[in-house]
C-alpha positions as CSV (number, residue, x, y, z in Angstrom):
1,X,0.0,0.0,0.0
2,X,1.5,3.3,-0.7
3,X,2.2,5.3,2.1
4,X,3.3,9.4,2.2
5,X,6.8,8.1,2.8
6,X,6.9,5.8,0.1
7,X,5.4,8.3,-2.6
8,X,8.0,11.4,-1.5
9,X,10.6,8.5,-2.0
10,X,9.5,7.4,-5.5
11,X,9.3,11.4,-6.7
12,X,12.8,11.8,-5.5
13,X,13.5,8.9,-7.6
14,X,11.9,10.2,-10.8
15,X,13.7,13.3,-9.9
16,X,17.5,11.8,-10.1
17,X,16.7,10.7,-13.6
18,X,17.3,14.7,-15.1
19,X,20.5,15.4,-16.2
20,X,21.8,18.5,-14.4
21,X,19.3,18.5,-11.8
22,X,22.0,19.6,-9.1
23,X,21.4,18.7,-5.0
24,X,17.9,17.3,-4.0
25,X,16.9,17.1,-0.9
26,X,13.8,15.3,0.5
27,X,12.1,18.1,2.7
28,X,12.9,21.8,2.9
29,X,16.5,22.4,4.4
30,X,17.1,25.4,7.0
31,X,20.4,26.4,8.3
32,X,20.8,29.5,10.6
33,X,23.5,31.9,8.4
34,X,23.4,32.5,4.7
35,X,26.7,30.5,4.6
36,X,25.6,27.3,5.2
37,X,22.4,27.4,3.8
38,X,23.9,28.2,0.6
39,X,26.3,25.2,1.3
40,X,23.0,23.2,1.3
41,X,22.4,23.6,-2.3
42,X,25.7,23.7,-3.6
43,X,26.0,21.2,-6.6
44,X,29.0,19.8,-8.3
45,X,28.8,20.1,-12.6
46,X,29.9,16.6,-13.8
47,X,32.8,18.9,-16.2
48,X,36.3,18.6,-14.6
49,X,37.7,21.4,-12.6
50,X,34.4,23.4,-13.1
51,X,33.6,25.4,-9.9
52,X,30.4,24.8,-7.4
53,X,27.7,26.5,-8.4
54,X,24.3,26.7,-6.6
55,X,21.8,24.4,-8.0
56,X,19.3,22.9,-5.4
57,X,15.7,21.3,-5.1
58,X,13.7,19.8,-2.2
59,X,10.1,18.6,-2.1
60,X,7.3,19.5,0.0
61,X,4.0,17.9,1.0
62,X,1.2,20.9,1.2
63,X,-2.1,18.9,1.6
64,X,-4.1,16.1,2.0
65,X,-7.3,15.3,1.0
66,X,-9.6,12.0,1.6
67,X,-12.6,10.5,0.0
68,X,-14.3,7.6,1.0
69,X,-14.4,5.0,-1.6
70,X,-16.0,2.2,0.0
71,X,-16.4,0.7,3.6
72,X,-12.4,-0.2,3.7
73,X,-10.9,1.8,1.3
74,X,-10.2,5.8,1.0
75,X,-9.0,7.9,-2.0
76,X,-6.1,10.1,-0.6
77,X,-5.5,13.5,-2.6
78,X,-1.9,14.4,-2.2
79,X,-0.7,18.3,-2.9
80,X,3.5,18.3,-3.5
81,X,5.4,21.2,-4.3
82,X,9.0,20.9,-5.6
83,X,11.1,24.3,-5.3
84,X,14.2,24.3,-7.0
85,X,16.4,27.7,-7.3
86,X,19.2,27.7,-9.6
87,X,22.1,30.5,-9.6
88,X,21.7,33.5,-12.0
89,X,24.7,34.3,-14.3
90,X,23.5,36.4,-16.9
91,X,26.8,35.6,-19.0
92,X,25.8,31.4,-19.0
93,X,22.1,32.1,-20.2
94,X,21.1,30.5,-16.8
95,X,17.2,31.5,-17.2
96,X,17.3,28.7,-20.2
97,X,19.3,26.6,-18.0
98,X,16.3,26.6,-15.4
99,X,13.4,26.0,-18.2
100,X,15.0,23.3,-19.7
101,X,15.9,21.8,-15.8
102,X,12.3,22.3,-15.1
103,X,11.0,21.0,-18.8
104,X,12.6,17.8,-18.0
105,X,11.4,17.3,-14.4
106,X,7.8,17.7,-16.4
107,X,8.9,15.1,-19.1
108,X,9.8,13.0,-16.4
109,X,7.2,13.0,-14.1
110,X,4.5,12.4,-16.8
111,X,6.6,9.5,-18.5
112,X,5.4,7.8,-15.0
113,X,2.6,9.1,-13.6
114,X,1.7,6.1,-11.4
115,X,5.3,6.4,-9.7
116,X,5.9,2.6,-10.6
117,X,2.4,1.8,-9.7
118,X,2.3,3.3,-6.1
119,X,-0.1,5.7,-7.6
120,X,-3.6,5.0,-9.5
121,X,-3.8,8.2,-11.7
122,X,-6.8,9.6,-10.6
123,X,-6.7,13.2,-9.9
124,X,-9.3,16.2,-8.9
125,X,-11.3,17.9,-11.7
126,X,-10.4,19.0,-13.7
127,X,-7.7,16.8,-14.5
128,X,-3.8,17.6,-14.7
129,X,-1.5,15.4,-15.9
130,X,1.6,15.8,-13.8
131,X,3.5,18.3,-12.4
132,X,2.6,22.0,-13.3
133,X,4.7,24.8,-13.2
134,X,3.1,27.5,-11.1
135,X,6.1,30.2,-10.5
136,X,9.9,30.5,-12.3
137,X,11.3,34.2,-11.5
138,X,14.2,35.9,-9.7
139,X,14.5,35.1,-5.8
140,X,17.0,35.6,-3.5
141,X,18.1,32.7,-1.8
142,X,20.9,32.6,1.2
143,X,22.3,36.1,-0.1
144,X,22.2,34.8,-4.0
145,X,20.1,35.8,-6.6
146,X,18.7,32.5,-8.2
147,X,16.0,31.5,-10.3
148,X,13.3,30.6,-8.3
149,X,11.2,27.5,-9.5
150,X,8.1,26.0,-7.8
151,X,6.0,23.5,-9.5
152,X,3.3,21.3,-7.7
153,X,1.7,18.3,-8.3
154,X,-1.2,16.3,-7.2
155,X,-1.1,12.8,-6.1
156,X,-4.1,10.6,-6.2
157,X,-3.2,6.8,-4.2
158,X,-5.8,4.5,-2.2
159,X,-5.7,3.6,0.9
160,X,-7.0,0.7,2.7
161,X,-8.2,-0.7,6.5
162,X,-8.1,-4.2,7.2
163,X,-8.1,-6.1,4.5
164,X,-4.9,-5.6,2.7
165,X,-5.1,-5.0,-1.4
166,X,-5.2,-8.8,-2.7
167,X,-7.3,-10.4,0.0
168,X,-10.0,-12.5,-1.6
169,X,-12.7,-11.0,1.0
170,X,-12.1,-7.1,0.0
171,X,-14.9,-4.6,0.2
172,X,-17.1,-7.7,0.8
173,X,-16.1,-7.9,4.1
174,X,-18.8,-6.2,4.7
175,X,-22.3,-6.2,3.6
176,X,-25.8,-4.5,3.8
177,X,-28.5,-6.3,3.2
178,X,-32.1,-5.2,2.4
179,X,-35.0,-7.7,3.1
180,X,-38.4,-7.8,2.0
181,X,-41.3,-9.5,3.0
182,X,-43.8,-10.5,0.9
183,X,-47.5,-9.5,2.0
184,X,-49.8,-11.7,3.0
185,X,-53.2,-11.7,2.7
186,X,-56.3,-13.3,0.5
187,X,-54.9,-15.2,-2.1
188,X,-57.7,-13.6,-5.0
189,X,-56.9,-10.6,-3.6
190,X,-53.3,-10.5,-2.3
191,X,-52.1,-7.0,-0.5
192,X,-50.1,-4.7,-2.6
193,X,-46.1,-4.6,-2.3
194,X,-44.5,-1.7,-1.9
195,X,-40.4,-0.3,-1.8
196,X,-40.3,-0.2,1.5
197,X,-38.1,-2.7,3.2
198,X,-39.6,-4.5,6.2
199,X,-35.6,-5.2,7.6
200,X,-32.3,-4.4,7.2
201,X,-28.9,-5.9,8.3
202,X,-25.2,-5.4,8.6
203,X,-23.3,-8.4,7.9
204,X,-19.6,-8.4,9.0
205,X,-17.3,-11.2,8.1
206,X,-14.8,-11.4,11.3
207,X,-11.1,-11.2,9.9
């Protein structure tokens, strides 16, 4: 069963498969001085002898959201955010640096929407498909000026009581059942029926 845990896990995942991504951290990092937050975020290019430059991500859960489904099993509604701030240096271009970082963080989130199954695709209306870019601008981060990138997605994943996904019982565990009687009276002229049940009863099939 997918868990909150579990799905922050597999978006870090899908995350790690964008070249040039930089550092990405699993939660939103704080550090008391502009010095070592900075430090945070500081990524390594792959290119030999290139300097540090600051290049950083985390993701954040803002909301949750259940629906009922059936007697065991809930919808869960999941908001994320992923921020991402990436170093501004006018002379490298680095505004098309950070679209083409965030265009492939899209493109890889939608090539697996489901997270490898954990998640079954549903989402609010109406529908998104994947993550959506909601802010990309200038922002000052620990004493830099970065590009500032947020995008946010919505997670849709089931959750479920006693029994487990796979057990042969399911949402039959338990049941409601409607019973009607039907009138008695002269057979030539029998009483009418009507829609009204005469009992009703909750069956539950002990685990």
């Amino acid at each position: 069963m997918a868990t909150t845990e579990a799905i922050r896990n597999a978006i870090a995942a899908r995350l790690l498969t964008v070249p040039g991504l930089g550092v990405l951290h699993l939660y939103e990092r704080y550090a008391v001085n502009d010095k070592d937050f900075r430090a945070l975020f500081m990524w390594q290019p792959p290119t030999p002898d290139a300097p540090q430059e600051l290049r950083g991500w985390f993701i954040r859960r803002l909301a949750r959201r259940t629906v009922e489904e059936s007697s065991t099993s809930d919808q869960v509604f999941t908001d994320w955010q992923i921020r991402g701030f990436v170093a501004l240096e006018d002379a490298k271009a680095s505004e098309l640096v950070a679209d083409a970082i965030t265009d492939r963080i899209i493109a890889a989130i939608k090539a697996d929407l489901s997270l490898g199954g954990l998640l079954d695709g549903k989402a609010p209306a109406p529908r998104s498909i994947g993550a959506q870019l909601v802010e990309s601008g200038p922002f000052k981060f620990g004493g830099v000026v970065c590009h500032g990138i947020r995008l946010n997605w919505t997670t849709a994943h089931m959750e479920y009581d006693a029994p487990e996904p796979g057990d042969v019982v399911g949402d039959f565990r338990i049941f409601h059942a409607n019973w009607d009687i039907p009138p008695h009276g002269n057979v030539l002229a029998p009483l009418p029926a009507d829609d009204t049940a005469d009992a009703t009863d909750h069956i539950v099939i002990p685990e």
